[in-house]
DSSP file (Angstrom, degrees, kcal/mol; ACC not computed):
  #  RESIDUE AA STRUCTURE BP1 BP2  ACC     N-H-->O    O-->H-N    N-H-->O    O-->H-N    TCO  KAPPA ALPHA  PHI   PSI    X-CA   Y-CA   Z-CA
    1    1 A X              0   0    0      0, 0.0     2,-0.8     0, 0.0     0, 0.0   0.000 360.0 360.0 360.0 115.0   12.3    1.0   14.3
    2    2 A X        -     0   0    0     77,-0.0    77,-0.0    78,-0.0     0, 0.0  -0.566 360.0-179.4   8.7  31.1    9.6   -0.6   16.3
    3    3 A X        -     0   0    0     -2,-0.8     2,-0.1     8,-0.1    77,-0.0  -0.250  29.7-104.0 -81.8 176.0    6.4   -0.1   14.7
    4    4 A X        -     0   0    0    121,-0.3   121,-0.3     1,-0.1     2,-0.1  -0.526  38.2-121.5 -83.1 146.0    2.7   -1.3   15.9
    5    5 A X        -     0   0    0     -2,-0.1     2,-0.2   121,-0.1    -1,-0.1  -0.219  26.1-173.1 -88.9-159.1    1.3   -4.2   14.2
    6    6 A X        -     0   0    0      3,-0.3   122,-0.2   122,-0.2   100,-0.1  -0.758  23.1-144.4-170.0 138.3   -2.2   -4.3   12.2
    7    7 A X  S    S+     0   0    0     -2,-0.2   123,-0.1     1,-0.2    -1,-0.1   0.931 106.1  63.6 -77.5 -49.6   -3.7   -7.5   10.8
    8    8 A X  S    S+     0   0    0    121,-0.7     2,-0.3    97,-0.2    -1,-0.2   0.811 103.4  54.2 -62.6 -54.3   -4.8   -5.4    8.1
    9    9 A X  S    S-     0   0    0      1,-0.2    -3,-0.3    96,-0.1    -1,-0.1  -0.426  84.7-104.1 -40.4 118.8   -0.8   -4.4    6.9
   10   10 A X        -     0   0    0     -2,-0.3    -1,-0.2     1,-0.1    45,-0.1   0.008  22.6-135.7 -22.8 161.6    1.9   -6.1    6.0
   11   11 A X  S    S+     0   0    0     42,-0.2    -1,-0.1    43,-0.1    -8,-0.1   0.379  77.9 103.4-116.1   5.2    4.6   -6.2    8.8
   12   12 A X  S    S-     0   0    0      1,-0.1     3,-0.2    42,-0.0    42,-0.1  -0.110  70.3-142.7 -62.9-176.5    7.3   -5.4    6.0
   13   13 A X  S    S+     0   0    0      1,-0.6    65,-3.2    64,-0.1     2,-0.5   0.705  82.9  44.7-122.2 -28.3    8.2   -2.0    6.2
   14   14 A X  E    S-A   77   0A   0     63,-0.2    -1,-0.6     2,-0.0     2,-0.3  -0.999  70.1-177.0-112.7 123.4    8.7   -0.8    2.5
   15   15 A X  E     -A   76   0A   0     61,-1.8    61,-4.6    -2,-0.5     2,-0.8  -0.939  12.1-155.9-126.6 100.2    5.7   -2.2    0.4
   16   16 A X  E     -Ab  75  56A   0     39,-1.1    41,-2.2    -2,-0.3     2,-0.5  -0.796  10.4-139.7 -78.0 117.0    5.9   -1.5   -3.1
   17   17 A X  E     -A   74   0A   0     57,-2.0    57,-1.8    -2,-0.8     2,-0.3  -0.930  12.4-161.9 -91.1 128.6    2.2   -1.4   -5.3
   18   18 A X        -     0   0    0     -2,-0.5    41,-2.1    55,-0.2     2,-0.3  -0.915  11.7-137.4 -90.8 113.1    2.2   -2.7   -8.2
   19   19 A X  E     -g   59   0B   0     52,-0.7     2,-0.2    -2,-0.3    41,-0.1  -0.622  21.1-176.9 -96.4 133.4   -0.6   -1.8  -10.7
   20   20 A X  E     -g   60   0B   0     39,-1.3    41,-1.2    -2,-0.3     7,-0.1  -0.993  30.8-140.3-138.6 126.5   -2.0   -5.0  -12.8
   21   21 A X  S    S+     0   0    0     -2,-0.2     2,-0.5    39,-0.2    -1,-0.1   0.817 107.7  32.4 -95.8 -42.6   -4.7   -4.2  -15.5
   22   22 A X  S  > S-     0   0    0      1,-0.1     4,-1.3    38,-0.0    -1,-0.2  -0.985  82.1-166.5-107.0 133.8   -6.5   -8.0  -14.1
   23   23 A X  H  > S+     0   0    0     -2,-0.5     4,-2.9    21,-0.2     5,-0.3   0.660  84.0  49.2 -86.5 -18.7   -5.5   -8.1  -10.0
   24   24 A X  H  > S+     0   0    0      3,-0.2     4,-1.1     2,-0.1    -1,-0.1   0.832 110.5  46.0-119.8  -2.4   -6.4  -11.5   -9.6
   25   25 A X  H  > S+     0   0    0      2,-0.1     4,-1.1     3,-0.1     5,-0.2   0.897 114.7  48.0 -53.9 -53.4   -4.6  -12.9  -12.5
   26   26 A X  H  X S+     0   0    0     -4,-1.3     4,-3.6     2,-0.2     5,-0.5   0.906 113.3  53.0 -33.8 -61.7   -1.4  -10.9  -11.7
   27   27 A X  H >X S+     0   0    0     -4,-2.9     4,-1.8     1,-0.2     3,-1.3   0.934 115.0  35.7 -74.4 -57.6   -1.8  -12.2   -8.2
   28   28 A X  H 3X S+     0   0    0     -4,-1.1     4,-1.3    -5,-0.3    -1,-0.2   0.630 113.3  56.2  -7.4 -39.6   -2.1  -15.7   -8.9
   29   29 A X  H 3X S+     0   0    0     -4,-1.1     4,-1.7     2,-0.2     5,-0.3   0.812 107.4  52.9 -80.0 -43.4    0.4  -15.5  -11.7
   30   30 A X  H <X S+     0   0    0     -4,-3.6     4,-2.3    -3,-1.3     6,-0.8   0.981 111.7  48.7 -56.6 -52.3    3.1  -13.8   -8.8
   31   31 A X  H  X S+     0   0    0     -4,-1.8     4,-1.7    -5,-0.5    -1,-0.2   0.940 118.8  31.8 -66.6 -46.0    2.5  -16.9   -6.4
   32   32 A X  H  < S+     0   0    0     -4,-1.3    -1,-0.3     2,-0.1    -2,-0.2   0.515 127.5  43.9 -97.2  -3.2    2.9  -19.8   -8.7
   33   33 A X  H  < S+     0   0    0     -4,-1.7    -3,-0.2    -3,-0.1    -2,-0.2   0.930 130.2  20.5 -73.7 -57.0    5.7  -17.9  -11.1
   34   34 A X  H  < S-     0   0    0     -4,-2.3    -3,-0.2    -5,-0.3    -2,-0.1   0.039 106.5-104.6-112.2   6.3    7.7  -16.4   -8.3
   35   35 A X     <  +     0   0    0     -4,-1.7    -4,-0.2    -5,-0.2     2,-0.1   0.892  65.8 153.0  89.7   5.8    7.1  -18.1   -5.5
   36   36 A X        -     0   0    0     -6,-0.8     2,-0.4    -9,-0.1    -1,-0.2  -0.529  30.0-145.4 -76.8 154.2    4.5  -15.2   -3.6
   37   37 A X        -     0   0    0     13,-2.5     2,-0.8    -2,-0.1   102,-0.1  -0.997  17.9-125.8-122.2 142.4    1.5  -16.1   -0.9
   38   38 A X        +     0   0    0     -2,-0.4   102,-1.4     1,-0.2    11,-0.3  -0.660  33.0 173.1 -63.6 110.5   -1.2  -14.3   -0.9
   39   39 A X        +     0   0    0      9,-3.0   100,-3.7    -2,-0.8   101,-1.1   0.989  64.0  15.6 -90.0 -54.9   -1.7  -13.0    2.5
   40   40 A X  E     -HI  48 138B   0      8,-0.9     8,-1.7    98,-0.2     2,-0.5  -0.924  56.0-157.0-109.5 119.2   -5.1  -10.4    2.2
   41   41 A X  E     -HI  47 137B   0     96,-4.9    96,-1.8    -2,-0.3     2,-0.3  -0.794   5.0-173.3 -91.1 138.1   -7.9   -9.8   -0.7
   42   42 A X  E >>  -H   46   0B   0      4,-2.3     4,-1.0    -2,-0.5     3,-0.8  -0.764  59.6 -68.7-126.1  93.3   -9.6   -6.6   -0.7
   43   43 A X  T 34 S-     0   0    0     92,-0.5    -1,-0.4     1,-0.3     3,-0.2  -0.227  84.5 -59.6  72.7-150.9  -12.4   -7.1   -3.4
   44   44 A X  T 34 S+     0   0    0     -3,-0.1    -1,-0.3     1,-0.1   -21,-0.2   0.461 127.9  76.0 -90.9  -7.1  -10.9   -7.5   -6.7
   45   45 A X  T <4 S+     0   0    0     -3,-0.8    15,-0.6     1,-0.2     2,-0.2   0.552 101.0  16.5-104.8  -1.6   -9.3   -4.5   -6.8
   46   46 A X  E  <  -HJ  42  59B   0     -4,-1.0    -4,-2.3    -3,-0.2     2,-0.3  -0.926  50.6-173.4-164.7 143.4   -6.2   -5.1   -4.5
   47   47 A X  E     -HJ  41  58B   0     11,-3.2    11,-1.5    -2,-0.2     2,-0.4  -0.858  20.3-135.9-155.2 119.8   -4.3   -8.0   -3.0
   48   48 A X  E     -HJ  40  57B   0     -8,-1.7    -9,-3.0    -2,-0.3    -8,-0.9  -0.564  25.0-168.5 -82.7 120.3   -1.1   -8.1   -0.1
   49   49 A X        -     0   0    0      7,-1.5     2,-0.3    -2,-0.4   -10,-0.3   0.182   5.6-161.3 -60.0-176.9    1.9  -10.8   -1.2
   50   50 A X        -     0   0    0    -11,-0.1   -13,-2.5   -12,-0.1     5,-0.3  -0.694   9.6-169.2-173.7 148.7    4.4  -11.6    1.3
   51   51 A X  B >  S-K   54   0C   0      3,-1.1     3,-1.2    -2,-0.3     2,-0.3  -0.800  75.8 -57.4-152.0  82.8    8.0  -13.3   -0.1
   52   52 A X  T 3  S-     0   0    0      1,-0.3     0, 0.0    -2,-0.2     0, 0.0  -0.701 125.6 -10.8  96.1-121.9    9.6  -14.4    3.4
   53   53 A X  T 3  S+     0   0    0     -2,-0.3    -1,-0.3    -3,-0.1   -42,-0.2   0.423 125.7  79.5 -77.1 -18.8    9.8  -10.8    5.6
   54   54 A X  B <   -K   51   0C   0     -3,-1.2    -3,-1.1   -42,-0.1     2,-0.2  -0.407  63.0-161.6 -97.1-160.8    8.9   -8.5    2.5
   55   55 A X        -     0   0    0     -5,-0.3   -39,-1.1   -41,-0.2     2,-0.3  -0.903   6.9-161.1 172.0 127.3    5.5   -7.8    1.0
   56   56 A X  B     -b   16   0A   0    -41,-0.2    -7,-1.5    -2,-0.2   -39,-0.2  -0.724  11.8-147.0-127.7 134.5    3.9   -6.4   -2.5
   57   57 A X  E     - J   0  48B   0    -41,-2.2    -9,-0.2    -2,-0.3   -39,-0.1  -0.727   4.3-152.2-146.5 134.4    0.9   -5.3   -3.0
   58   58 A X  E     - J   0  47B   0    -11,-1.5   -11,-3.2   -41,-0.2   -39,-0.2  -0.391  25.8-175.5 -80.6 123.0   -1.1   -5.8   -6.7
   59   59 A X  E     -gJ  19  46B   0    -41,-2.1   -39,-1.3   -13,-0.3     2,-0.5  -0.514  30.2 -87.8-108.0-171.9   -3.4   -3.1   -7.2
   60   60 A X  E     -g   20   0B   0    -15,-0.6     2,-0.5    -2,-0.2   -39,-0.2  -0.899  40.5-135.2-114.8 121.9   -6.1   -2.3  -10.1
   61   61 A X        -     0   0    0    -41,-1.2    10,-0.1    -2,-0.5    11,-0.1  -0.649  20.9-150.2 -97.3 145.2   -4.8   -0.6  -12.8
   62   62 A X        -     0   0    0     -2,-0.5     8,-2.9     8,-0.2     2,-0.7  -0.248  10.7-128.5-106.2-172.0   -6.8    2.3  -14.2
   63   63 A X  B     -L   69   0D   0      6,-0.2     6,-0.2     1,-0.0    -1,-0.1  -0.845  29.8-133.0-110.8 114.8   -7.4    4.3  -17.9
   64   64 A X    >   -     0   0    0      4,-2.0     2,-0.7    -2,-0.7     3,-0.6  -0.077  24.7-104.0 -39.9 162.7   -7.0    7.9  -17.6
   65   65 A X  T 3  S+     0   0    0      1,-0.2    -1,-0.1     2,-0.1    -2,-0.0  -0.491 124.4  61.8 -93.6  67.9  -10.0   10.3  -19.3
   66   66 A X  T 3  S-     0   0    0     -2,-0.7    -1,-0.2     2,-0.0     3,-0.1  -0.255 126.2-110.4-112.1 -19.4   -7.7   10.9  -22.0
   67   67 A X  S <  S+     0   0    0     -3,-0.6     2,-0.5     1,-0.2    -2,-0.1   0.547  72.4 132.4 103.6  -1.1   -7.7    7.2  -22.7
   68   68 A X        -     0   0    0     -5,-0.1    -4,-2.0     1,-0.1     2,-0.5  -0.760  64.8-108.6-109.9 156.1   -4.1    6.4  -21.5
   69   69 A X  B     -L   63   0D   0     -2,-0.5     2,-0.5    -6,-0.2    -6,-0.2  -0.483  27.9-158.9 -83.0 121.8   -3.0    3.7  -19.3
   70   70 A X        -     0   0    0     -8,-2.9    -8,-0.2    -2,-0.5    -1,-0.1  -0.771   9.5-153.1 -83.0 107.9   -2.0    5.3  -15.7
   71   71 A X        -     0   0    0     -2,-0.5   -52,-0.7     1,-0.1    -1,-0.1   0.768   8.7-150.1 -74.3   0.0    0.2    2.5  -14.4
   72   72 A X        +     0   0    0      1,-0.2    -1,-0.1   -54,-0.1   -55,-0.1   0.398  35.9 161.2  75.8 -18.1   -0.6    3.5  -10.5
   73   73 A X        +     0   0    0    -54,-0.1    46,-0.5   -55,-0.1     2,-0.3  -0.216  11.3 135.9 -46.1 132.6    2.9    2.1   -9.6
   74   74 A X  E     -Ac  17 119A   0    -57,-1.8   -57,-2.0   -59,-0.1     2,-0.4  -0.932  46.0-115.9-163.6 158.6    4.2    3.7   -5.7
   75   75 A X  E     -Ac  16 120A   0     44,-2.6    46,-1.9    -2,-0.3   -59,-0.3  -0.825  15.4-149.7 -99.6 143.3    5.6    2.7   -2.9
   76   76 A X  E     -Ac  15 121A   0    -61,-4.6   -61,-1.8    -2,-0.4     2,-0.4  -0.848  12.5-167.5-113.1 174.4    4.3    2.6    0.6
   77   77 A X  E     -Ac  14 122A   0     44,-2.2    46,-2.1   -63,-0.3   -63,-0.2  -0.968  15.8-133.4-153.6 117.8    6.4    2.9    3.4
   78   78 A X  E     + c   0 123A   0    -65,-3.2     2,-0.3    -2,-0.4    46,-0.2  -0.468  32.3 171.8 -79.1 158.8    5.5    2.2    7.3
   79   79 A X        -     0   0    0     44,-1.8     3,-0.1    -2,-0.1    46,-0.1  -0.910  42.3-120.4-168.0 162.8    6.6    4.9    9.8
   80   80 A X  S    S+     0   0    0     -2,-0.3     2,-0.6     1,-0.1    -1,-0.1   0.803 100.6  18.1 -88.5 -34.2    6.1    5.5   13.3
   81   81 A X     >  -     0   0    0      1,-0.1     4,-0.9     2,-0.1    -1,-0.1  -0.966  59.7-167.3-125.0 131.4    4.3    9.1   13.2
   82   82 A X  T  4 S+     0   0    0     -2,-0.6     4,-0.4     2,-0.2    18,-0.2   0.569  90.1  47.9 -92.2 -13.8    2.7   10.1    9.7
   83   83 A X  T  > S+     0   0    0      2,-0.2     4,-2.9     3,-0.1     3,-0.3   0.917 110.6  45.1 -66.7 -61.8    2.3   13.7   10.9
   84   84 A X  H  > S+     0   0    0      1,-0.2     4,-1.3     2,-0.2    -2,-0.2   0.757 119.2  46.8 -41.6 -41.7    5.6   14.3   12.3
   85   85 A X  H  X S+     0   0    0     -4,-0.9     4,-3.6     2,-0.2    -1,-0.2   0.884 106.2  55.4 -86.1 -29.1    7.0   12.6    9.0
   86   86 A X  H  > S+     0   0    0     -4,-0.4     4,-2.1    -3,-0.3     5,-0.3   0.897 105.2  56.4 -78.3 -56.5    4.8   14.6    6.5
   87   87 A X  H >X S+     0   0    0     -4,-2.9     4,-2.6     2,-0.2     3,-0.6   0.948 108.0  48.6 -46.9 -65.5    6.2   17.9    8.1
   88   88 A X  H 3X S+     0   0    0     -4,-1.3     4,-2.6     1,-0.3    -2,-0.2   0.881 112.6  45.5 -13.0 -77.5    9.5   16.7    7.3
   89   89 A X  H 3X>S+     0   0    0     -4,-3.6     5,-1.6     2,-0.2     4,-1.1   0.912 107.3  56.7 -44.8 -43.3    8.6   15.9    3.8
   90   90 A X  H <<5S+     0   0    0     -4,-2.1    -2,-0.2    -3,-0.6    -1,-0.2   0.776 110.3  52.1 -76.2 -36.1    6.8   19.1    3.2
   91   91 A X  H  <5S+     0   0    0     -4,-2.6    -1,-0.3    -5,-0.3    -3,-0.2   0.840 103.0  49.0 -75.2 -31.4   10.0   20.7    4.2
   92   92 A X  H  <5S-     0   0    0     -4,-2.6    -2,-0.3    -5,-0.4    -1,-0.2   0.801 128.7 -93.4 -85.0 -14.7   12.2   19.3    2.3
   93   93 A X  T  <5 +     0   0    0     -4,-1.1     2,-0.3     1,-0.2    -3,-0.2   0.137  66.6 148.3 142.4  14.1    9.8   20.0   -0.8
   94   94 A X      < -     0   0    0     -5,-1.6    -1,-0.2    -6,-0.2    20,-0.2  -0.475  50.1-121.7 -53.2 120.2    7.8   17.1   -1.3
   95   95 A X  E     -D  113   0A   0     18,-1.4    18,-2.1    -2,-0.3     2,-0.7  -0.345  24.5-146.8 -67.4 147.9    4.4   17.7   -2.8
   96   96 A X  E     -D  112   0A   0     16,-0.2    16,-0.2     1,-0.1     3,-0.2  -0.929  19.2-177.3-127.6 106.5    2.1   16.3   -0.3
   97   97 A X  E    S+     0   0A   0     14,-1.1     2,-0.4    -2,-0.7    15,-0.2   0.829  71.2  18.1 -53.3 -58.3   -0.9   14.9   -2.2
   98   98 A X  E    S-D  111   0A   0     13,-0.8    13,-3.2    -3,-0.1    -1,-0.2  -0.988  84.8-131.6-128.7 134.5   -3.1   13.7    0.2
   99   99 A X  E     -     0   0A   0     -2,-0.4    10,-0.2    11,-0.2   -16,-0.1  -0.339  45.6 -74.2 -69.9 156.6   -2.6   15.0    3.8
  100  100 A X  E     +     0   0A   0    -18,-0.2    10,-0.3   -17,-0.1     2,-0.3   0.060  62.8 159.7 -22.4 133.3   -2.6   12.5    6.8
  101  101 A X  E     -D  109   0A   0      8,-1.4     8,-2.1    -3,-0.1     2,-0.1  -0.832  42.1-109.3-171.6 148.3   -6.3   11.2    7.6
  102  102 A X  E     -D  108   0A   0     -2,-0.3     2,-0.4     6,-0.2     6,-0.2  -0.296  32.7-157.6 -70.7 134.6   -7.2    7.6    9.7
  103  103 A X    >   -     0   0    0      4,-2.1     3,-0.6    -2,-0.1     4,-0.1  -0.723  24.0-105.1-108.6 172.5   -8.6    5.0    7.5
  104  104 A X  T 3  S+     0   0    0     -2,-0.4    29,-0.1     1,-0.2    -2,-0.0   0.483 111.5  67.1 -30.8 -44.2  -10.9    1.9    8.8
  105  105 A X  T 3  S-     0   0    0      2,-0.1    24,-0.2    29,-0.1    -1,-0.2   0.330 124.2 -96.1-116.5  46.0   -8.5   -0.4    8.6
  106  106 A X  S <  S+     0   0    0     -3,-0.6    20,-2.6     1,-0.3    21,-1.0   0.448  81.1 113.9 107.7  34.9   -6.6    0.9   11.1
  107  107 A X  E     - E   0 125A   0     18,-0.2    -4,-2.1    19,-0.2     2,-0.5  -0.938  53.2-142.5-133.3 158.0   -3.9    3.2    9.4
  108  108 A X  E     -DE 102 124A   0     16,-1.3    16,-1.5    -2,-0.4    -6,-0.2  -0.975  35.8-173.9-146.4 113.0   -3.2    6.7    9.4
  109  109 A X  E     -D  101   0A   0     -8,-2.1    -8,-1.4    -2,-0.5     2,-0.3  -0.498  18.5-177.6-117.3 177.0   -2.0    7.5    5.7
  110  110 A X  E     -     0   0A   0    -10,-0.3    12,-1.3    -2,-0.2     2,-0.4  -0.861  20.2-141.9-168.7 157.1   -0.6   10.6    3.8
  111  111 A X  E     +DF  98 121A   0    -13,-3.2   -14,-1.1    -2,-0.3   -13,-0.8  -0.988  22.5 177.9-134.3 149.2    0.2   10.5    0.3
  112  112 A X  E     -DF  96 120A   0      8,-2.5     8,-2.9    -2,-0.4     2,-0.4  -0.969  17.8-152.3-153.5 140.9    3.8   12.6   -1.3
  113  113 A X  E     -DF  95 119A   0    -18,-2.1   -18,-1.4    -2,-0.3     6,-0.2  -0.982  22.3-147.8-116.4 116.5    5.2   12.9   -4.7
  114  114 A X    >   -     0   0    0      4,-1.6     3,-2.4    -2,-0.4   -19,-0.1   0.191  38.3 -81.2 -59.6-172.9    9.3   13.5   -5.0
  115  115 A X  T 3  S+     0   0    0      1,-0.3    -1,-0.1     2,-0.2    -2,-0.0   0.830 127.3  52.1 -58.8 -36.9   11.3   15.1   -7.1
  116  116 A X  T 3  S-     0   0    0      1,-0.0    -1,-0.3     2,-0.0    -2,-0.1   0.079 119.6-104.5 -83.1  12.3   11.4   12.3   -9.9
  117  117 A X  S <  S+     0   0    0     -3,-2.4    -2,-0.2     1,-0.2     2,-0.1   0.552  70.7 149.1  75.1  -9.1    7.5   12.4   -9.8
  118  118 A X        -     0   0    0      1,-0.1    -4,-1.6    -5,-0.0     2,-0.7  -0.283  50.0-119.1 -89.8 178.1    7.0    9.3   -7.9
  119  119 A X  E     -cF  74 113A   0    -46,-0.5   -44,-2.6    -6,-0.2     2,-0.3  -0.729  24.0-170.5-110.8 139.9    4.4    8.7   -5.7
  120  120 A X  E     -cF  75 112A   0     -8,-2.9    -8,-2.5    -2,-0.7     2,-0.3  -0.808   3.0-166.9-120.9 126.9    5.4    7.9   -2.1
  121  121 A X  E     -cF  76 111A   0    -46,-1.9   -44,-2.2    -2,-0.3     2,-0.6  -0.940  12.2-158.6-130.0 126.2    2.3    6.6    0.1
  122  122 A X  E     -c   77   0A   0    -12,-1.3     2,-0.4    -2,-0.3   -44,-0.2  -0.810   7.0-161.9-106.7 124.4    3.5    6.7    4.4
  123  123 A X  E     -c   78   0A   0    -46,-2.1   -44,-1.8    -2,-0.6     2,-0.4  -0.746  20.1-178.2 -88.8 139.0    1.6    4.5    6.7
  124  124 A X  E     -E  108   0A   0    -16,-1.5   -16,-1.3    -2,-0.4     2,-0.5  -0.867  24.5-144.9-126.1 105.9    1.4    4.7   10.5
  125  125 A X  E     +E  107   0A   0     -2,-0.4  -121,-0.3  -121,-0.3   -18,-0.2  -0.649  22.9 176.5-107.0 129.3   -0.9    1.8   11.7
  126  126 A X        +     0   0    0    -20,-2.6     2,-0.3    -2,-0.5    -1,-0.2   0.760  65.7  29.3 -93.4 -31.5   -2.9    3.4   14.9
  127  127 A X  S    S-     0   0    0    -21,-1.0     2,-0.8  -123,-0.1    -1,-0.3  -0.992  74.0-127.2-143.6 120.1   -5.0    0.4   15.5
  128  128 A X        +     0   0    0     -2,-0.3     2,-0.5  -122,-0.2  -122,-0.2  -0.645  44.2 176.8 -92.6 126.0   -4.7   -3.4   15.1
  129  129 A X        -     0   0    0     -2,-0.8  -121,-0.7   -24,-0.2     4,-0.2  -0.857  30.8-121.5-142.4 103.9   -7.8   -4.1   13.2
  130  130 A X    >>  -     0   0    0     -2,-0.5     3,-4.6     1,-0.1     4,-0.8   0.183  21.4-135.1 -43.2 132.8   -9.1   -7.4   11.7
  131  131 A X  T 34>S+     0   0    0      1,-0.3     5,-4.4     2,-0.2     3,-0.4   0.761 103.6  65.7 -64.2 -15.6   -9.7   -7.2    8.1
  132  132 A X  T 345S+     0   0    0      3,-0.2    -1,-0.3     2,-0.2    -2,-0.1   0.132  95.2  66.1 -92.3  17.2  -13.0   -8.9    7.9
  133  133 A X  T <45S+     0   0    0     -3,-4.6    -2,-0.2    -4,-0.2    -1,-0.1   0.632 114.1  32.3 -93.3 -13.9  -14.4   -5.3   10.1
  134  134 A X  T  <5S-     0   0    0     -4,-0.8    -2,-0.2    -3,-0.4    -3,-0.1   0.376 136.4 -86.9-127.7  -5.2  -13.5   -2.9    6.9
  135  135 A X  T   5S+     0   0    0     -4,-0.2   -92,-0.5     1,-0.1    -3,-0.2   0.584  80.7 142.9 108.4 -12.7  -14.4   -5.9    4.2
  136  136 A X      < -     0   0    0     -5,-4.4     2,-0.4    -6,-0.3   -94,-0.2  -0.181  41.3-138.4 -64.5 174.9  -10.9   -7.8    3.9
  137  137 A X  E     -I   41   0B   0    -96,-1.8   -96,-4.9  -129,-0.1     2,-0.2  -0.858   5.9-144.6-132.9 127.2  -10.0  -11.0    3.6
  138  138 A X  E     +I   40   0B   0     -2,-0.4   -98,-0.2   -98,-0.2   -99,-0.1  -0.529  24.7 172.9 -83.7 131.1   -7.1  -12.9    5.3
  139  139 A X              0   0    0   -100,-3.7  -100,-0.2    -2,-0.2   -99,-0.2   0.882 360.0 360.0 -85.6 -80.4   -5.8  -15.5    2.4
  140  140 A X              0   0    0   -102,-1.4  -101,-0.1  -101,-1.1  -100,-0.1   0.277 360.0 360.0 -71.2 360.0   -2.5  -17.1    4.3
C-alpha cells in the first residue's frame, strides 16, 4: 500500500499508543533505555518515537471519575480511505467510536473498538502539513 506522506505522522504504518502517567519521562526513558528518537512533541501530552521504519507514540495517561487509572493503550493504523475502511469495519461489527472527521494536522481519523474491547484508531493523511501550523514540534 502506497499511502500519502504528512510531516505531521509517522510513515510507519501500524503505530501503537502507549499511555505513560509522565509523557516526557517515559519518552526520554524509551530513547536512552531502548534505543527510541524522538521525532515530534505535541505539548506535554503526546510524543512520536521512531525505532528504524516503525514508530510509537507515548500519550498522557488519564484517571477515570471513578478514580481508576484508564491506561489509554490502542493502536493506530494508516490506511488509504478512512471512510471506505470504517464501512467495512461497521460491517463486520466493530463499534465505531468516533466517526471519520479531518483534523488540522492533516489526517482524516475514525476511531473503532473490536471484539476483545480494544481500541483501534485508522488514519488517512489528506494533507502534508507542517507540525509547527497545528502547534507541533519536529524533535529528529
Amino acid at each position: 500500500m502506497n499511502l500519502p506522506t504528512n510531516r505531521s505522522c509517522p510513515p510507519s504504518t501500524v503505530i501503537p499508543e502507549l499511555a505513560y502517567p509522565d509523557v516526557t519521562e517515559a519518552a526520554a526513558w524509551l530513547c536512552q533505555a531502548f534505543g527510541f528518537v524522538e521525532r515530534l512533541r505535541i505539548g506535554n501530552h503526546r510524543v512520536q518515537l521512531t525505532f528504524g521504519d516503525g514508530a510509537i507514540v507515548v500519550t498522557e495517561q488519564r484517571v477515570a471519575p471513578s478514580g481508576s487509572i484508564q491506561t489509554g493503550h490502542s493502536t493506530m493504523v494508516r490506511v488509504a480511505d478512512a471512510n471506505s475502511h470504517r464501512e467495512r469495519a461497521e460491517q463486520s461489527g466493530a463499534r465505531i467510536v468516533n466517526p471519520p472527521a479531518d483534523h488540522p494536522y492533516g489526517e482524516r481519523q475514525y476511531t473503532a473498538v473490536d471484539l476483545g474491547g480494544h481500541v483501534w484508531t485508522f488514519t488517512q493523511s489528506i494533507a502534508d502539513v507542517d507540525p509547527a501550523d497545528w502547534g507541533g514540534e519536529m524533535v529528529g
